[in-house]
C-alpha positions in Angstrom: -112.2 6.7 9.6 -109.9 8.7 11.6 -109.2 5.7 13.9 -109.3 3.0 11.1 -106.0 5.2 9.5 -104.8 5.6 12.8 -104.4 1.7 13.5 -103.3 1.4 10.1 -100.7 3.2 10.9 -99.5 1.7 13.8 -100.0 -1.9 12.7 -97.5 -0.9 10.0 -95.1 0.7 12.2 -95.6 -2.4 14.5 -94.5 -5.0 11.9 -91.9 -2.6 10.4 -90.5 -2.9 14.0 -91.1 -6.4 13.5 -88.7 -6.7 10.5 -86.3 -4.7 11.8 -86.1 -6.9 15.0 -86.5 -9.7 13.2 -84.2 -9.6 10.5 -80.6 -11.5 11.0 -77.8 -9.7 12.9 -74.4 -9.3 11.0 -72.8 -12.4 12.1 -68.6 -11.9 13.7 -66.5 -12.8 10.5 -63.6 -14.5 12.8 -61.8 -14.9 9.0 -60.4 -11.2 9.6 -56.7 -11.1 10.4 -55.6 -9.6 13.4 -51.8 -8.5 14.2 -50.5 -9.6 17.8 -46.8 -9.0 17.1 -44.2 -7.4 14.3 -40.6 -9.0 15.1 -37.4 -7.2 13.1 -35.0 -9.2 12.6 -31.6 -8.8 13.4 -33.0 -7.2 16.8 -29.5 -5.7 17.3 -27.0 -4.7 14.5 -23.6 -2.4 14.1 -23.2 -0.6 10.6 -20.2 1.0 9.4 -20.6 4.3 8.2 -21.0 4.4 3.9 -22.5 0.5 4.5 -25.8 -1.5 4.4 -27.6 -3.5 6.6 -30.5 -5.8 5.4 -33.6 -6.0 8.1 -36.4 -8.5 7.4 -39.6 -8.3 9.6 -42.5 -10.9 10.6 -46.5 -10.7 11.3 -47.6 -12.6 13.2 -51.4 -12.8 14.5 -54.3 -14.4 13.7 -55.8 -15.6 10.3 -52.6 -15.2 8.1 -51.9 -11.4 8.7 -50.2 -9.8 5.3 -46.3 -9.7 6.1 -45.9 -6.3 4.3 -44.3 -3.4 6.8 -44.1 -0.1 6.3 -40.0 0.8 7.0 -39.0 3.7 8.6 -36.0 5.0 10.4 -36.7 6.5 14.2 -34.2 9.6 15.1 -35.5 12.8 13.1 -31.8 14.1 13.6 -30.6 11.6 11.3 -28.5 12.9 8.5 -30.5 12.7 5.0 -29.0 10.5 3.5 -29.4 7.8 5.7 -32.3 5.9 4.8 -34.4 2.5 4.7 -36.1 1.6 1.6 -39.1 -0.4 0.5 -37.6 -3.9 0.8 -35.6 -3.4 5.0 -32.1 -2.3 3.3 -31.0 0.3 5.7 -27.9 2.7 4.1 -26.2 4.3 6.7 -24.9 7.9 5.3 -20.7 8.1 5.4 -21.2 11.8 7.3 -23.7 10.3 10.0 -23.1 12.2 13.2 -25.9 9.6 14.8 -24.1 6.8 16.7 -27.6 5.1 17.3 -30.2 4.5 14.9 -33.8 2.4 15.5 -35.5 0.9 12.4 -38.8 0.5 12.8 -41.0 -2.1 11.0 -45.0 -1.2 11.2 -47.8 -3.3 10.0 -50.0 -2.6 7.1 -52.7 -4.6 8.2 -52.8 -3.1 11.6 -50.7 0.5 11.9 -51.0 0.2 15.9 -48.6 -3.0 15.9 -45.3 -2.2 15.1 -41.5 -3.8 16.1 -38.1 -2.1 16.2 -34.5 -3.0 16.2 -31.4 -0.7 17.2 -28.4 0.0 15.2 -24.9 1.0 16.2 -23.3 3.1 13.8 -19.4 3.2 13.7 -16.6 4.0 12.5 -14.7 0.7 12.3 -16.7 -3.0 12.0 -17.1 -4.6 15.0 -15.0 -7.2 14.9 -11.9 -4.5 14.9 -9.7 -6.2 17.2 -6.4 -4.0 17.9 -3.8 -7.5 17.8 -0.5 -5.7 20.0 2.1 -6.8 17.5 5.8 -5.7 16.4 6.6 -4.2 13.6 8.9 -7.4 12.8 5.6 -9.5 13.4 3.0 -7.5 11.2 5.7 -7.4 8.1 5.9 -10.7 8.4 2.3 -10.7 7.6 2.2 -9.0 4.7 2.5 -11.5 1.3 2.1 -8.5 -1.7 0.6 -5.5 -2.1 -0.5 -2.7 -4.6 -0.5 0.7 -5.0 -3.8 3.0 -5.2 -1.5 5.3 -7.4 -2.5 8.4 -9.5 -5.8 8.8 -7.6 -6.0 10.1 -3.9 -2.6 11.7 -4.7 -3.5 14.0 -7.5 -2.0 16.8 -7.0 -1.0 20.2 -8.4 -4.6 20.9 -9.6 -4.6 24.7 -9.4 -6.3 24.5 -13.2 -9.5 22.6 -10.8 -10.0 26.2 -9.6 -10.2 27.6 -5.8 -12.7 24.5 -4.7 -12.5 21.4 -6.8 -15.1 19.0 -5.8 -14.4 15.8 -4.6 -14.6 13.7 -7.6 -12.5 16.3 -9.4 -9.7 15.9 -6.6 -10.0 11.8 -7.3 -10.0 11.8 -10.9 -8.4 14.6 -12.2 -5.0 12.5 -13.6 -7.5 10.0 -14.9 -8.3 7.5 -13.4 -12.5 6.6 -12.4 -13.8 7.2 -8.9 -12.0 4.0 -6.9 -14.7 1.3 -5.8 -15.1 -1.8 -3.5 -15.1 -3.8 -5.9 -11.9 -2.6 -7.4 -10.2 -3.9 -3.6 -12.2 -7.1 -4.2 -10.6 -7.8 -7.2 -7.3 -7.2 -5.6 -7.9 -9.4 -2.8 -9.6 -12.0 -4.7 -6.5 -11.9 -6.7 -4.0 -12.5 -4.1 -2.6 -9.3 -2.5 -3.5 -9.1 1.1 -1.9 -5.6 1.1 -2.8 -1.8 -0.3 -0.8 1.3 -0.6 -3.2 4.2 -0.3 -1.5 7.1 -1.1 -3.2 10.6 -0.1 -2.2 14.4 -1.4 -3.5 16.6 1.8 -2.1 19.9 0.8 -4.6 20.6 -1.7 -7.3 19.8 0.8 -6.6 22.7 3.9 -7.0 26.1 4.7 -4.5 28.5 5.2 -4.5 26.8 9.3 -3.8 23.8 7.9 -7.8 22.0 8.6 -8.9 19.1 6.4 -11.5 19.4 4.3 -14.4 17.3 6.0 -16.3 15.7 3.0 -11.9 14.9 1.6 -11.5 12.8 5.0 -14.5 11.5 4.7 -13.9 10.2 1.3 -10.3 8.9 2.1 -12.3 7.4 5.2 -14.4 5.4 2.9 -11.6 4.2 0.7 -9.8 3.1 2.9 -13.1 1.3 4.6 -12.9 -0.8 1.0 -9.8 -2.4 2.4 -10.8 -3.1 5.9 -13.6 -5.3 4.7 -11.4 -7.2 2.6 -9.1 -7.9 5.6 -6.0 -6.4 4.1 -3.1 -4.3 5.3 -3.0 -0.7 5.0 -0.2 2.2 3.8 -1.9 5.3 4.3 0.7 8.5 3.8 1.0 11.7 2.6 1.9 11.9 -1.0 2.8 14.9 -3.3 2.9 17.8 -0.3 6.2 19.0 -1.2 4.9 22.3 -1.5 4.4 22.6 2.2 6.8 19.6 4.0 10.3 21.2 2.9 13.5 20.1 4.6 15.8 23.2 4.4 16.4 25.3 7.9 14.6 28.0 6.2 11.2 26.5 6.2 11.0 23.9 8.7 8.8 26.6 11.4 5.7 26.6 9.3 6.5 23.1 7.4 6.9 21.8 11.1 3.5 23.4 12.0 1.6 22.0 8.6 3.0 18.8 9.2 2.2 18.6 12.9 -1.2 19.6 12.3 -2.0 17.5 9.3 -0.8 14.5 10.5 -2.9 15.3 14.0 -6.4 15.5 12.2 -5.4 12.0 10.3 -4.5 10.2 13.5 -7.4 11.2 15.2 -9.5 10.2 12.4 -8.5 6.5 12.4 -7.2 5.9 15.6 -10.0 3.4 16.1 -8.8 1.1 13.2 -6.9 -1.9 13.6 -3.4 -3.0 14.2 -3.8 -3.8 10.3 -3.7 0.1 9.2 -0.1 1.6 9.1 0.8 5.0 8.6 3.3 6.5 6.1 4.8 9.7 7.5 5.8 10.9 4.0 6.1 9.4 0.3 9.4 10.7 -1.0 10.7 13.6 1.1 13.1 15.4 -0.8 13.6 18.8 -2.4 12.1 18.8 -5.9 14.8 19.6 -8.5 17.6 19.9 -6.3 21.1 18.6 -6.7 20.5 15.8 -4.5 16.9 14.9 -5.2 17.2 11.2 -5.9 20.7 10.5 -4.1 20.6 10.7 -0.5 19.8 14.6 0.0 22.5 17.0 1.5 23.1 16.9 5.6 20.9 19.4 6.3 18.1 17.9 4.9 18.4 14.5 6.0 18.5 15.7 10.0 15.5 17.8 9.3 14.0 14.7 7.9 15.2 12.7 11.1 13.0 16.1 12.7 10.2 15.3 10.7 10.4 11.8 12.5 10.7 12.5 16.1 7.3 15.1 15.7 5.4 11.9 13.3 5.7 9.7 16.2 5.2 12.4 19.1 2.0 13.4 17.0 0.3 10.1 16.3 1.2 8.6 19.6 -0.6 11.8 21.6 -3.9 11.4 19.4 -5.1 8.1 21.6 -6.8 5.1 20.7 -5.0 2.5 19.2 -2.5 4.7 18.2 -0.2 4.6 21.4 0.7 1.4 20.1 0.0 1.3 16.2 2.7 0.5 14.1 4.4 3.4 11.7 6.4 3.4 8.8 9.3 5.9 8.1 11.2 6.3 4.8 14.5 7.1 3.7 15.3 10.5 2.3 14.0 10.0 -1.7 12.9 6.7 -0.6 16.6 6.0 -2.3 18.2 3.1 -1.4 21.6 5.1 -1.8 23.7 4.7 1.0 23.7 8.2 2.1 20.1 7.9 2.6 20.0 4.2 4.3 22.9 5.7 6.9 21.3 9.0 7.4 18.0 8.0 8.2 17.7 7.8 12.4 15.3 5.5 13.7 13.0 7.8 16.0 12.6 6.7 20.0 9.3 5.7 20.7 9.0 6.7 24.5 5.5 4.7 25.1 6.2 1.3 23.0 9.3 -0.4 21.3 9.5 -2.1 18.0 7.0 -0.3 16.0 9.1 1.2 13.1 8.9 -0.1 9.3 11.5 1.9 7.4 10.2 2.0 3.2 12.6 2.5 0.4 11.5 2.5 -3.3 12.7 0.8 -6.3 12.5 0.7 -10.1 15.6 -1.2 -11.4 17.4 -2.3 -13.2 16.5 1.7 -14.0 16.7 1.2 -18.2 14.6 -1.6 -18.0 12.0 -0.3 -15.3 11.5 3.0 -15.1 13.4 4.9 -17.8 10.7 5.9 -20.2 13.9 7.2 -22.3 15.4 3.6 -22.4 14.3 1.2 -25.7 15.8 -1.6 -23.4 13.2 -4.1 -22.9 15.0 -7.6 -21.6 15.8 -8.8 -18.0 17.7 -12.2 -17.8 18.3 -13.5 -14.4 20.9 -15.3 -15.3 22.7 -12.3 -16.0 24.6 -10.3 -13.1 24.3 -6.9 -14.9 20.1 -7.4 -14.5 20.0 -9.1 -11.6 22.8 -6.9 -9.2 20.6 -3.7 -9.8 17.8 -5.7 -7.7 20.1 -7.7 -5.0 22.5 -5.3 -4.3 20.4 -2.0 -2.9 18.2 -5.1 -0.9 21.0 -6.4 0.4 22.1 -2.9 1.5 19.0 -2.3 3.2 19.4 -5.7 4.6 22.9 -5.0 6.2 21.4 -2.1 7.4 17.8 -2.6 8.6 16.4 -5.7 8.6 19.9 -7.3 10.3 19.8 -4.8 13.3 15.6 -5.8 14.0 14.6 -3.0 12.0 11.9 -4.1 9.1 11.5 -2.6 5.8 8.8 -2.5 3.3 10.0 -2.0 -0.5 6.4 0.6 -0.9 7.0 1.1 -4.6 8.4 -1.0 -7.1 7.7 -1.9 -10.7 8.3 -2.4 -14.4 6.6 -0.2 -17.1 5.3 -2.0 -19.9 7.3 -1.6 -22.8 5.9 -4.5 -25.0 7.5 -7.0 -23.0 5.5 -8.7 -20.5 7.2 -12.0 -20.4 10.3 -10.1 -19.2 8.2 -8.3 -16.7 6.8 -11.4 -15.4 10.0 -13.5 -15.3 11.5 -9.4 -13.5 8.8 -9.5 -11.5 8.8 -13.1 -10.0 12.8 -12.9 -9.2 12.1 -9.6 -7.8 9.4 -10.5 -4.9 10.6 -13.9 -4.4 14.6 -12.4 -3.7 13.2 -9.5 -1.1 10.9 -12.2 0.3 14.4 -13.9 1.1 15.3 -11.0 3.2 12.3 -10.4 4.8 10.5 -7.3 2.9 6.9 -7.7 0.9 6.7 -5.3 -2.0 4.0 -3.2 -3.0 3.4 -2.6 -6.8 2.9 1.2 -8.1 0.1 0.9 -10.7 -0.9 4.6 -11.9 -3.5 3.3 -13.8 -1.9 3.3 -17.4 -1.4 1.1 -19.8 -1.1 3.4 -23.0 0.6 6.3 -24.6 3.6 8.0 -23.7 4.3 8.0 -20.4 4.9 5.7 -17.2 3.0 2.6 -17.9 3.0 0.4 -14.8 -1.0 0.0 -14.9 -2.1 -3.3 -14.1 -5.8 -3.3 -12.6 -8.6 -1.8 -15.1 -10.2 -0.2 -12.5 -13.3 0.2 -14.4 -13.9 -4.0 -15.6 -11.9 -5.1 -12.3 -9.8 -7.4 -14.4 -5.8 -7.2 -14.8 -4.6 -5.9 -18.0 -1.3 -8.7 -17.7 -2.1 -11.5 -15.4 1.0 -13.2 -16.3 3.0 -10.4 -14.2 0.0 -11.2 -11.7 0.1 -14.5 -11.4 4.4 -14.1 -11.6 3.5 -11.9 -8.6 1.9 -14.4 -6.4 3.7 -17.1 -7.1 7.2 -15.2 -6.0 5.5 -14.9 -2.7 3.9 -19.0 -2.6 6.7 -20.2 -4.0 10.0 -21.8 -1.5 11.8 -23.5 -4.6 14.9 -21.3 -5.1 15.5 -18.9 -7.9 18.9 -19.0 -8.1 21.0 -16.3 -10.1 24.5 -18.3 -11.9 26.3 -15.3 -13.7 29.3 -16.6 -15.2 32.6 -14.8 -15.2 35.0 -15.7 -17.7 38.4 -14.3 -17.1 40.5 -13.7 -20.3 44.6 -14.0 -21.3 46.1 -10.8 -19.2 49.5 -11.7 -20.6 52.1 -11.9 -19.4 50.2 -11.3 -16.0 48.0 -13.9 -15.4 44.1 -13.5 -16.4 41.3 -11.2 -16.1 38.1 -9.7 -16.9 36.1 -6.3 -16.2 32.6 -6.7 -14.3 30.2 -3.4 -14.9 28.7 -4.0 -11.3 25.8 -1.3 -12.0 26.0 -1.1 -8.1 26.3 2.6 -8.2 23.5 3.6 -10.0 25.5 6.8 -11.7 26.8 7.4 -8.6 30.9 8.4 -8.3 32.8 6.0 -6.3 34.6 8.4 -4.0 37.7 8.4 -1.6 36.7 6.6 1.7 33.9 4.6 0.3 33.6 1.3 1.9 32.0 -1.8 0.0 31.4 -5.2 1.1 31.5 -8.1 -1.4 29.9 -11.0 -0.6 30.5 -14.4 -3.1 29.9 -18.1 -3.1 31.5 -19.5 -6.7 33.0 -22.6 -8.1 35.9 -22.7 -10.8 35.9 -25.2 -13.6 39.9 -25.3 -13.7 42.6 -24.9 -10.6 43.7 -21.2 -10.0 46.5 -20.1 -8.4 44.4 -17.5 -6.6 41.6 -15.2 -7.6 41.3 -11.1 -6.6 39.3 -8.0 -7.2 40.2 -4.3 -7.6 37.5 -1.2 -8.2 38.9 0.6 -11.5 38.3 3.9 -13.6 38.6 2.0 -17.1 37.4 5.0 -18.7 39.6 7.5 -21.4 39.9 10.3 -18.2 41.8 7.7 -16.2 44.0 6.5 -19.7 41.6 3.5 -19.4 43.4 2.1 -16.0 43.1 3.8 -12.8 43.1 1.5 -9.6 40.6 3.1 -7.5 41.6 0.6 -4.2 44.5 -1.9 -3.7 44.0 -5.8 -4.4 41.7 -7.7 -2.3 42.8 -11.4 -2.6 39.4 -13.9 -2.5 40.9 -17.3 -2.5 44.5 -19.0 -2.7 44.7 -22.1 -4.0 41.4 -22.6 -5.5 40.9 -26.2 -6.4 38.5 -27.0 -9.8 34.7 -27.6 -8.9 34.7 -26.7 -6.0 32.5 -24.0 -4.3 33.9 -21.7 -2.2 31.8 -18.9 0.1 32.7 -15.6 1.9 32.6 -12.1 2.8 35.8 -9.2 1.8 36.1 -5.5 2.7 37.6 -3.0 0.7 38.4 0.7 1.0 38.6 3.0 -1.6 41.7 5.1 -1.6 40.6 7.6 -4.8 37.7 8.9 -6.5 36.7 7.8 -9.6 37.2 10.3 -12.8 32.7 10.2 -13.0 29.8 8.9 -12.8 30.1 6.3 -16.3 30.1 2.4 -16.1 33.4 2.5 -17.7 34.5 5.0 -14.5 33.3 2.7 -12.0 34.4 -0.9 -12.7 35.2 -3.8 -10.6 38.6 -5.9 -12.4 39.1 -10.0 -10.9 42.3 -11.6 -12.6 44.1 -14.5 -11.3 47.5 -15.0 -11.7 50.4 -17.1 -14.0 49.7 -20.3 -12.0 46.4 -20.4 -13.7 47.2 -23.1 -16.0 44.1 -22.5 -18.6 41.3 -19.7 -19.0 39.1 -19.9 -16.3 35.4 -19.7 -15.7 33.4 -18.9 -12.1 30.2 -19.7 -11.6 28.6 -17.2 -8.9 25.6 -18.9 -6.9 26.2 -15.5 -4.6 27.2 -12.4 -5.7 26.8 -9.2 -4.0 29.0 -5.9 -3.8 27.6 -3.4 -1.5 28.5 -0.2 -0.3 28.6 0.2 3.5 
């Protein structure tokens, strides 16, 4: 039995090896996908700092491998909040100190087969050609711009406490945090230019150092505009507190200002020929005598100091700034002659030609700027609206733009005062005529459009639409448009008997300023007569109750003898003041024409040019 249950055994063991032998091997299931290659496409990319870059990969391999990747970024220095997501968008972080990145792409089907591509980070894109041009050549560029106003240059925010936050330093006179897509709408719109004014005092230590994460965020603002193509103003705005212009402060106002304007330099000297800088908004003295006419001497050659150290500063800081193109502004940014004649155009040792002088403008000042004023109407066909706006251009003009210097008018506008059909006709004559003379205006929009105080708010920032597109589209089409806008005041001189004719003109070309002893003004005229004359004059008066109503301020400056009816007659006269005027009223600064006894009937002169400047 023992050996029956012994070959039982085996016999069973023998076919169990049998079966096991037997039995059908797993077959090779050549279905399964296999991974020869991940490609990441673009293989080579350059992302600007605070942008996006989309990367797409493909599988490839045998039997249909699953195209899903696993995204990843390389570096482990990278800063944190620079990342790749689910989908390939990589979002390179504004403060990323990384000039290199790799994105990797890895394969889900097979984690051993992987593809990369390698990122450039910068600072500028890379298409940031520095074009060599002339100051006279890159105005010429410029159609319209706009004003980033009441944001960047908030100032005075001691009530923010010892370290505001960034968006409290943005926002805190109320406007929302600025976006790209509030400089698309802009560009969409027409403007090819931006004024990005920047308060800097409220952003250094007691040495004068930037806050980091403040140039970081001007940094990305003014990125916004480099991707839309357009020209850039970037100044400092609202520093008053530490750029003062009396001999008593300039050591440490020098110092603050040398250093500020170092750290900004060096920050965007990589940009483009496209970014100007704006030594200073307004200089003046806050609340001094002088503020808004001209400044005193001293002032105005520490300004001219200010200057000489801008262009020293910016030029030493490298890049593209030994040949970038800088702007410079009158004292005020008035367009009073004291200020036009006392501003000194700085030598630029390394290049020539690279100075934009700005001047600012809100007139006529009742219907633009004074928030005081109920006057609401502009006529153009009216000398008193129209003179306010020719005359200080043609001033800067004579005194600029005629010797090769350019200018830039860097802030003008009209605050709504529910009348934007005026505004838009104002606006329109107001580009188109500093078009003429070569100088492209930038609008000041603060960003309101209600309540009290200085409405000249024209983008809602926060729907990207324009609150009047009539003064908009008026805008654009002062710039497009080459069909004259012609100004024909009318001056109709009355019975002066048993002298002849005449007629008071309130010139507004002072701007409540005193005609004084020595003062020099240029008038310039083309006109036609509807009757004969036997000559026609002018004479600057004091026609106010101080000067018994009839003070002659200069002698007699005859126009034209002989004047024959309809027909036009053009020129330039000079005249000298020989006494000050009793004040600063219209009725103390007038300008009288007459003509004489040969005049046979009341005459009329229509004025297609018309302008009284003072040299």
């Amino acid at each position: 039995m023992k050996n029956i249950f012994f070959r039982i055994i085996v016999i069973s063991a023998v076919i169990g090896l049998g079966t096991a032998t037997c039995k059908d091997p797993k077959p090779d299931d050549s279905s399964d996908p296999t991974v020869d290659r991940v490609t990441v496409s673009p293989a080579i990319a350059t992302v600007l700092k605070g942008e996006q870059q989309a990367f797409t990969a493909t599988v490839t391999g045998t039997n249909n491998p699953a195209q899903t990747v696993i995204w990843s970024i390389v570096e482990t220095g990278k800063n944190a909040a620079t990342i790749i997501n689910t989908d390939g968008m990589l979002t390179v972080a504004l403060t990323e100190n990384l000039t290199s990145l790799t994105v990797k792409a890895t394969s889900t089907v097979d984690n051993s087969r992987s593809g990369t591509a390698t990122v450039s980070v910068s600072d500028v894109p890379p298409d940031n050609i520095f074009n060599d041009l002339t100051a006279n050549q890159l105005v010429s560029e410029i159609k319209v711009g706009w004003n980033l106003g009441n944001t960047l240059d908030c100032a005075g925010l001691s009530w923010l406490g010892s370290n505001p936050n960034i968006l409290q330093l943005e926002t805190a006179w109320g406007n929302p945090v600025t976006t790209k897509a509030n400089i698309d709408a802009l560009k969409n719109a027409g403007f090819n230019a931006i004024r990005i004014p920047v308060s800097w005092a409220k952003c250094v230590d007691a040495n004068y150092n930037i806050r980091a994460d403040w140039m970081t965020r001007v940094k990305e603002v003014v990125n916004y505009a480099v991707a839309n193509d357009m020209y850039i103003l970037l100044n400092t705005h609202h520093d008053e507190d530490i750029f003062k212009f009396f001999n008593k402060d300039m050591e440490e106002s020098q110092k603050a200002f040398t250093k500020i304007w170092g750290q900004i330099a060096n920050a965007f000297k990589n940009y483009n020929e496209k970014l100007i800088f704006e030594a200073l908004n307004e200089p003046r003295t806050p609340a001094s005598p002088y503020e808004w006419n001209g400044g005193t001497a001293e002032e105005r050659d520490n300004l001219n100091t200010y200057y000489r150290i801008f262009v020293e500063t910016v030029r030493a800081s490298g890049g593209n700034n030994d040949k970038r193109v800088l702007m410079i502004t009158t004292y005020g940014a008035s367009t009073d002659a004291n200020a036009m004649n006392g501003l000194m155009i700085p030598v630029d040792d390394q290049v020539g030609n690279k100075i934009i002088v700005s001047i600012h403008m809100y007139a006529p000042y009742n219907f633009a700027l004074n928030s005081n004023s109920a006057y609401n109407s502009w006529n153009r066909n009216m000398m008193a609206d129209t003179n306010p706006i020719s005359e200080p251009i043609d001033r800067a003009y004579n005194t600029f733009v005629s010797q090769g210097i350019p200018v830039i008018i860097g802030e003008f506008g009209a605050m709504n005062k529910d009348n934007v059909d005026a505004r838009s006709d104002w606006a329109e004559y107001f580009v188109n005529y500093a078009k003429r003379k070569g100088m492209p205006c930038f609008w000041w929009d603060n960003g309101i459009v209600s309540g009290d105080g200085e409405k000249f708010g024209l983008l809602n920032r926060k729907t990207n639409s324009f609150t009047y597109p009539t003064i908009v589209n008026a805008l654009i089409k002062g710039i497009t448009s080459d069909t004259p806008l012609p100004v024909t005041p009318m001056i109709t001189l009355n019975s002066n008997a048993p002298w002849g004719w005449q007629s008071f003109y309130e010139s507004n070309t002072w701007f409540g300023d005193k005609i004084e002893a020595g003062d020099v003004f240029t008038f310039t005229y083309s006109f036609k007569s509807n009757v004969a004359m036997d000559y026609f004059q002018f004479v600057l008066v004091d026609n106010s109750a101080e000067a018994n109503y009839w003070l002659e301020l200069s002698g007699y400056e005859r126009i034209q003898d002989n004047i024959a009816a309809n027909t036009e007659y053009s020129g330039t006269k000079t005249i000298t003041v020989a006494r000050g005027s009793s004040g600063t009223t219209s009725a103390a600064n007038k300008l009288a024409f007459s003509a004489g006894v040969g005049t046979a009937s009341q005459p009329t002169l229509t004025f297609t040019t018309f302008s009284l400047v003072k040299n």
